[in-house]
N, C-alpha and C positions, 0 to 999 in steps of 0.2 A: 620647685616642688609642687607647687599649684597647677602644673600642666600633666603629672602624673594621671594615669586612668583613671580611674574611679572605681573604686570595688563595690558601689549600690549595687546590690539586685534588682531592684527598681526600674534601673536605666536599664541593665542589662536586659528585660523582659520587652523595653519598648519595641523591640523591632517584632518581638512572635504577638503582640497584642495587635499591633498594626495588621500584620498579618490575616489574624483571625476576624479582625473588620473587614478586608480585602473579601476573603471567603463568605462573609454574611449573606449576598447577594444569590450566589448560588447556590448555596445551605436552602434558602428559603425557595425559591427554584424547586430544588427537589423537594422540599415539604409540601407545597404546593401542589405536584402533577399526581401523588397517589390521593389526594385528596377528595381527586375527581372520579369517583367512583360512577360507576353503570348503575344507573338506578333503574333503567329503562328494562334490563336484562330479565328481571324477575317478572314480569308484566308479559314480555315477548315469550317467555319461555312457556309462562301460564296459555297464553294464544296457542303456540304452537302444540300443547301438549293435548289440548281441550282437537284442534283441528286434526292429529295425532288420532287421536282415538276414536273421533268421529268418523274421519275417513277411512278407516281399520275396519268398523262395520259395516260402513257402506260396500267397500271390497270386498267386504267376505260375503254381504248379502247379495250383490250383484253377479260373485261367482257362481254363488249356490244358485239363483234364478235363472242362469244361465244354464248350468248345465241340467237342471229338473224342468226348465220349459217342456221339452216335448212332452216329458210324464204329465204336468200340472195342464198343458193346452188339451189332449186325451183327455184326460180326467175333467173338465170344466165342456169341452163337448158332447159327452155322455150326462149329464148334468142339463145339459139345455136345451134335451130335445122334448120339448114343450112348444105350445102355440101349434099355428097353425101350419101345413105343407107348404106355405108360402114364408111364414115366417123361420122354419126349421130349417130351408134352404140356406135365405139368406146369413142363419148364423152356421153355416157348413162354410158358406163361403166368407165369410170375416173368417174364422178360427182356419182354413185354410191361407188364406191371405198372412195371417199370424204367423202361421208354422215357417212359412215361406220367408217372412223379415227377419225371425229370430233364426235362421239357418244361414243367411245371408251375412248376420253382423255379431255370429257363434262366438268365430274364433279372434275378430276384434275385442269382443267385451270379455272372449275368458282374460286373452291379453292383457287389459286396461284392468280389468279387476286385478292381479296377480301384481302387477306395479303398482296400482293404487295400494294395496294393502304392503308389499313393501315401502313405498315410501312411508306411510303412515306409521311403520315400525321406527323407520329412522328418526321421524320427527319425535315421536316419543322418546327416543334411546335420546336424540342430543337434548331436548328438554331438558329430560331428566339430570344429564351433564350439567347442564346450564345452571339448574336449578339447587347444584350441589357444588359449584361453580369449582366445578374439574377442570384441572389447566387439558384437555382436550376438549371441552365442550365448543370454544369458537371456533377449531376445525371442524370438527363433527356435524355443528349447525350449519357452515357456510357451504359445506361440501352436499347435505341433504337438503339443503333449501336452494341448490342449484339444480341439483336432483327434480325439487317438485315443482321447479320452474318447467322445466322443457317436459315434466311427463304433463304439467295444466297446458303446455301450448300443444302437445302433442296429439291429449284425449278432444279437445276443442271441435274440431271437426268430425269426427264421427260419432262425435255426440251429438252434435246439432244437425247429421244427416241424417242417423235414427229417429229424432225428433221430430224431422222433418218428415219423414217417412210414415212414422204412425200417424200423425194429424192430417195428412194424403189421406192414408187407407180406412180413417175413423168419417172422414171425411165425404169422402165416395161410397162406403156401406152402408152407415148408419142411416141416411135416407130411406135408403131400401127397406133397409129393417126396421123402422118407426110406420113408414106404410103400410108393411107387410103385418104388424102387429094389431093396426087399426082392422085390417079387411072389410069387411062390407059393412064396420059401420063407423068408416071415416065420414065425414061430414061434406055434404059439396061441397062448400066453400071454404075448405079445408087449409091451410095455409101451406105457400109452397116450402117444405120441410129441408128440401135438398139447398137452397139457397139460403135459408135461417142458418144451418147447422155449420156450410161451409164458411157463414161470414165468422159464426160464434169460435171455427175453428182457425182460420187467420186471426183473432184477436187472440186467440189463445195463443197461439203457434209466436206469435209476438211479444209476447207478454215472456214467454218462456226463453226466447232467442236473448233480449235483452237480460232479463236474471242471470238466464249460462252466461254470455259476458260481463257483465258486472261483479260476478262471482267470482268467475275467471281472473279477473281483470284487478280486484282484490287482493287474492292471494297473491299473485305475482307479485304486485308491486310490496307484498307483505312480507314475501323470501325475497325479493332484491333488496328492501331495508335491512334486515335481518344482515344478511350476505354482507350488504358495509358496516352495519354495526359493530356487528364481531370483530371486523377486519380493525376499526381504531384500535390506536396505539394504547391509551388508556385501559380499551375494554383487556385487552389480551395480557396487560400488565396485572388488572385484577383477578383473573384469573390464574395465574402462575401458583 
């Protein structure tokens, strides 16, 4: 009679307590991994939504420059026929020189404006996702920050040939027309203006090549973080 089972409940529990020890380890495991929330998320989105809108105006004011140049270069040459027939030339031929670069890089900059201002919709739209933390927002951002990756490698070079371009032609007239304004009562010993101006505009022309890259250079690496961020496993868990 002593080898009969046993009717404790007791016993009968040990083998599901066991159990439930067994499971401790991965219970805790998952308490753990949503634990680790994107803190980083809110900060990125605030970057992007601020870069959003700033580029949003830039494109729309680079359109409109764009296409009112002819009207605005007209209107600013009737305006500057002052000075002397020496000096009136020379501002015929700058404003001519003008007409001639913005006709040249028209329909690049309508281009670059019309993507810039679309991307800059996008980064606001996933922002705003992000910031409401909509289980689409880490598509949305990874896919519009791949986006403003290749349109910042894209706009890169004709932007710094424009640049390059006006600090030439500011370069080569403005001599002219700094002389042309002194007329006869430049000074003999007057300093040579055409060498001043062109070094003041190589430091400038440099000053400006480095900012565009560095700016450039910025953002990118600021949508390729972005781009992995979202991508962890974590961030796209807290968003669901």
């Amino acid at each position: 009679m002593s080898n009969a089972p046993s009717d404790n409940p007791s016993s009968a529990s040990a083998p599901v307590e066991a159990a439930c020890v067994e499971e401790t380890p991965d219970d805790a495991a998952v308490a753990v991994e949503p634990a680790k929330q994107p803190r980083a998320m809110g900060v990125l989105c605030i970057v992007l939504l601020l870069l959003g809108i700033a580029g949003g105006f830039t494109g729309a004011y680079s359109f409109a420059m764009t296409l009112l140049a002819p009207v605005l270069q007209k209107t600013m040459a009737s305006l500057q026929q002052v000075g002397s027939p020496e000096m009136r030339e020379q501002q015929q031929l700058i404003n001519a020189a003008s007409q001639d670069l913005a006709l040249r890089f028209r329909t690049v900059n309508l281009v670059l404006s019309v993507a810039h201002m679309a991307v800059a919709v996008g980064l606001i739209y996933g922002a705003v996702l992000g910031l409401k933390k909509s289980p689409r927002a880490a598509g949305v951002l990874a896919m519009i920050c791949l986006a403003a990756i290749v349109f910042e490698l894209a706009k890169t070079a004709p932007t710094i040939m424009m640049q390059r371009e006006i600090g030439q032609l500011m370069a080569e007239k403005m001599p002219a027309m700094i002389t042309a304004s002194q007329g006869k009562n430049a000074p003999p010993n007057a300093p040579d203006f055409s060498k001043i101006l062109k070094l003041a505009m190589q430091v400038y022309m440099a000053v400006i090549f480095v900012f565009t890259l560095g700016w450039v250079a910025f953002k990118v690496i600021l949508y390729g973080f972005v781009v992995s961020y979202v991508s962890r496993p974590y961030v796209k868990a807290a968003l669901r």
